[in-house]
N, C-alpha and C positions, 0 to 999 in steps of 0.2 A: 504494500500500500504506500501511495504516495502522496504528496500536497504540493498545490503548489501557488503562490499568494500573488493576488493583483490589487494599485492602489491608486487610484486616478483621482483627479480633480473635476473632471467629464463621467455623466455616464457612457456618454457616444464612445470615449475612449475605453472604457474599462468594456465595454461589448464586444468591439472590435480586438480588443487584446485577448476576450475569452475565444470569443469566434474563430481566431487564429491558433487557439492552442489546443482547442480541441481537433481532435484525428480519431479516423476508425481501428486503428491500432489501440486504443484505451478502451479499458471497462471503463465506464464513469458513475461512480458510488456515491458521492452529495454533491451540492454547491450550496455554500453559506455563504446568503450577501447581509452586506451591511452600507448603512445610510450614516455620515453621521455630521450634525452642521454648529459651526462657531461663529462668534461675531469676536472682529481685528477692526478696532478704530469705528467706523462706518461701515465696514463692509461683510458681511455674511460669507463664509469658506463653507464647502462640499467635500467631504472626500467618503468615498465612494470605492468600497475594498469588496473582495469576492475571494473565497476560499477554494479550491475544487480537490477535490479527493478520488484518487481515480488508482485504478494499477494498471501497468501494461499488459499487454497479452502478451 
């Protein structure tokens, strides 16, 4: 079993980074995502993390 972690500022980006990592060569066993938002001065930050737990064949 393996893991393996993504952590964007974008959703569009972190989708594309899963989109890309998955392959038909993996079993794929979870994905835990996560939301999570701050405020810096004025402005509100996203960061936007995805776990996937998968083994090879």
């Amino acid at each position: 079993m393996r893991v393996k972690v993504f952590d964007f500022e974008d959703e569009k980006d972190l989708e594309d980074a899963i989109n890309s990592f998955l392959d038909a060569d993996m079993d794929l066993i979870d994905i835990k995502y996560q939301v999570s938002s701050s405020v810096y001065s004025e402005e509100q930050i996203y960061c936007f993390s995805a776990m996937i737990i998968y083994s090879s064949k």
